[in-house]
N, C-alpha and C positions, 0 to 999 in steps of 0.2 A: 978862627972865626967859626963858630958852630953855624949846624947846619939851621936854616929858618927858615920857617912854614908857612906857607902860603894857600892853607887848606879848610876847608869847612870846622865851624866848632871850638873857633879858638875862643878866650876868655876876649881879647880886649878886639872886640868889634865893634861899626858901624853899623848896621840890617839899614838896608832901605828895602823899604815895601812898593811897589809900583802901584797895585790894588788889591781888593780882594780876589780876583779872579787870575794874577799874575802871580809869576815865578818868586822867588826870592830873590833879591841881588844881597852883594855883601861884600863891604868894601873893609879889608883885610890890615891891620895894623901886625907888620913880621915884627913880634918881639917877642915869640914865643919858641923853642926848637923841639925840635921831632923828638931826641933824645930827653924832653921829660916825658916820663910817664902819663901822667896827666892829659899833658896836648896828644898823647899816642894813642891812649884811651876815649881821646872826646871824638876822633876819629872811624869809631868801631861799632860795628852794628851787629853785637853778640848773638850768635844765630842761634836757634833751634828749631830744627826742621827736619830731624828725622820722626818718619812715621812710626817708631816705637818707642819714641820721648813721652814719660811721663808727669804727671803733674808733681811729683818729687823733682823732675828735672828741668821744670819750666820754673818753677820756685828757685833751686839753686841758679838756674841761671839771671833772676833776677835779684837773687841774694847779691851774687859778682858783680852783676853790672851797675847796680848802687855802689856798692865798695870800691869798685876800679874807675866809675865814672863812664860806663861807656855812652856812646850818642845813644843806641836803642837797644831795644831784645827783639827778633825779630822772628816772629813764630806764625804757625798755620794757623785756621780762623777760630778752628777749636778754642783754641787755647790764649784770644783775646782776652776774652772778661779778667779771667784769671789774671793774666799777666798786666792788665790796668790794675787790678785793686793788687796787685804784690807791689808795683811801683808807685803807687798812689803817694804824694807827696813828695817825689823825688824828682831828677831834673831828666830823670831815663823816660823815654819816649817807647811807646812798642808801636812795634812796623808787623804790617798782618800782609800774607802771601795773597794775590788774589792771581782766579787763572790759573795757579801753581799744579807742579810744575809744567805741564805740556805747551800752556797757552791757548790751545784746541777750543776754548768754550764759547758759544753763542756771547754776544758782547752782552746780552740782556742777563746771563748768566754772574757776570761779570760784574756788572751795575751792583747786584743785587747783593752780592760777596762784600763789594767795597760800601755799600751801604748798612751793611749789617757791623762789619766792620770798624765801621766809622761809628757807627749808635752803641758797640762796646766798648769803646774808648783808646782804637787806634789813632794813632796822628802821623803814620807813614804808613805808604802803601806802597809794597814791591809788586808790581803786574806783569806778568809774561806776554809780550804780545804776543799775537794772531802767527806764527812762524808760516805756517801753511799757506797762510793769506799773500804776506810779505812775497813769498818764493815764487806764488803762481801769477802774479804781478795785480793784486786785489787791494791797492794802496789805500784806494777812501775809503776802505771799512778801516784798515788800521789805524787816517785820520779821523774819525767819526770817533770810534773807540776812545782813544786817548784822549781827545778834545773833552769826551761824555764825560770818561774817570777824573779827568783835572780839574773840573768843575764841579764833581762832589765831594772832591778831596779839599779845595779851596774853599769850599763853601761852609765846610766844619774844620778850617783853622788847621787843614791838613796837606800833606804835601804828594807828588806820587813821583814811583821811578817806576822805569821801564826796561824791563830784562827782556833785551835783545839776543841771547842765548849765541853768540858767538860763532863757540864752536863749529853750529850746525851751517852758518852762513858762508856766502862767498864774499871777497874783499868788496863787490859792488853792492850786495845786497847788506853787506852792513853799514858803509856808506849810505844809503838808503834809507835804512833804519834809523841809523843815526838822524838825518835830516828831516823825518816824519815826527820824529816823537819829540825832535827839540821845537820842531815850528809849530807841533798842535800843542804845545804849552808845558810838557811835562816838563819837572821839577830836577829828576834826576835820570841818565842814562847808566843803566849797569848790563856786565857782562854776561854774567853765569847765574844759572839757579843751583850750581852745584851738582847735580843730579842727572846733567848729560855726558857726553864723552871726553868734555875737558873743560876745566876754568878758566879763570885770568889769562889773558896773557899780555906781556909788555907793548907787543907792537898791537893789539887789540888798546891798551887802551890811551897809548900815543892817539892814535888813529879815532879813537871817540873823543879827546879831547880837542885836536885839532878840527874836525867838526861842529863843536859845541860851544868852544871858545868859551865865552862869560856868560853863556846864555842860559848854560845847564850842567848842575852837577855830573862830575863821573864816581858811578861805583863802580870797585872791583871786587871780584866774589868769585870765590871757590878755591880752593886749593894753597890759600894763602895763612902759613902755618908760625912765622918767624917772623922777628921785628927786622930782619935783612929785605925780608919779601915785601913785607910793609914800606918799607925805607923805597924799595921799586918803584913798587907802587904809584907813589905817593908822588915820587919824580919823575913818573912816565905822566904824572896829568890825574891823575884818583885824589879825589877830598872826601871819600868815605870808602871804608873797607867794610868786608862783608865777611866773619869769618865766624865758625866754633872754637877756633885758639885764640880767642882774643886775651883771656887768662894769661896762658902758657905765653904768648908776646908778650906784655906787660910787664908778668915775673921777669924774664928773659931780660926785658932792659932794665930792669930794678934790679936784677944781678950783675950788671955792667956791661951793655951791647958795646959792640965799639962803635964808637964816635965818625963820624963822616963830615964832613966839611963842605960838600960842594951844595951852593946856593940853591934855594926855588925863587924863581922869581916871584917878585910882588907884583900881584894882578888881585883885579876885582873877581873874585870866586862865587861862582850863584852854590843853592842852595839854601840854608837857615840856619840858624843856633838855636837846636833843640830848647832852652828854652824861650823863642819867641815864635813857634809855631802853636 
């Protein structure tokens, strides 16, 4: 019995929409397994986020993620425009960083990121929230925040996650996190920006999906190099990955990963199929 997926972005789904202003739900038909390529690919949010990436490498990166299928290409705000008209026609979504990486910035800062954003033709939005805020117990700016972003991300046919930065937290304060950003409405909960002390980890995102349940996607992001790590992933509760080896994974199982067996359960999985956002 191959293994079968119970994750964001598969071909043969249901979307139910609740409204414009709500989350996505998505009610998951498992006929599809992790071992194709394909469903492995619609999974992956092809990053490029380092600050010496050029537009040679925001191009190739959107060269791959057309050819491999991935969900998005996911880059800093620079590098929007660009990367709408490289995908332009294709079913690849680009995801623009706002707040990146620290979180640190006035929420008005913030707005204005994800509006500019959204007016070059992002339709995902990774946001760091407020970590500072979070820590010194300053909750209703961070629900005020997310509330504000999910309503201009919704409002232009767009979605938002929220980079809870893990690492830097404690097991209550990510609990916390978790609970803030899934009841102010955001779309998806992710771990890492990549760019702090540590990425993913298994029991980080056990631990964000059993808070989230159906309500809200988990992504996992950072350090996540192999279609073994993805496989984790995937079974610790993630319906979208966040990586730069989305390539190097794909090839990897078109060279012949080994095969796994053990089931995901079928549950109704929030977030959207790139294309009905």
């Amino acid at each position: 019995m191959p293994l079968r997926l119970a994750v964001l972005c598969l071909t043969h789904m249901r979307v139910r929409r609740v409204n414009l202003a709500s989350r996505f739900i998505e009610n998951m038909s498992v006929d599809e397994t992790l071992e194709n390529p394909k469903t492995a690919a619609s999974l992956i949010d092809h990053t490029v986020l380092r600050p010496e990436a050029t537009q040679e490498d925001i191009a190739s990166a959107c060269a791959e993620a057309r050819q491999f299928g991935f969900a998005s290409v996911c880059v800093n705000p620079y590098w929007v425009r660009f990367a709408a008209a490289a995908l332009d026609g294709s079913d690849v979504k680009v995801c623009a960083t706002v707040g990146f990486p620290l979180g640190a910035n006035e929420s008005t800062t913030k707005l204005a990121e994800a509006d500019l954003a959204l007016l070059e033709g992002a339709k995902e939005l990774d946001m760091v929230q407020n970590i500072g805020a979070l820590r010194s117990g300053h909750l209703e700016v961070l629900r005020k925040e997310i509330r504000q972003l999910v309503e201009r991300a919704h409002a232009q046919g767009a979605i938002l996650k929220v980079i809870l930065e893990t690492c830097l937290l404690s097991d209550q304060e990510k609990k916390s996190a978790c609970h803030i950003a899934v009841e102010s409405g955001a779309d998806f909960i992710k771990t890492s920006t990549g760019f702090s002390k540590s990425g993913a980890t298994l029991e980080d995102v056990r631990l964000m999906r059993q808070i989230a349940g159906n309500s809200a996607g988990v992504k996992a992001a950072g350090g996540i190099r192999t279609f073994e790590m993805l496989r984790t992933m995937v079974l610790a509760g993630a319906n979208r990955i966040g990586t730069s080896g989305g390539v190097q994974i794909i090839r990897e199982l078109e060279g012949g990963a080994p095969a796994k067996t053990q089931p995901l359960p079928a549950t109704h999985v929030p977030g959207g199929h790139p294309n009905t956002y």
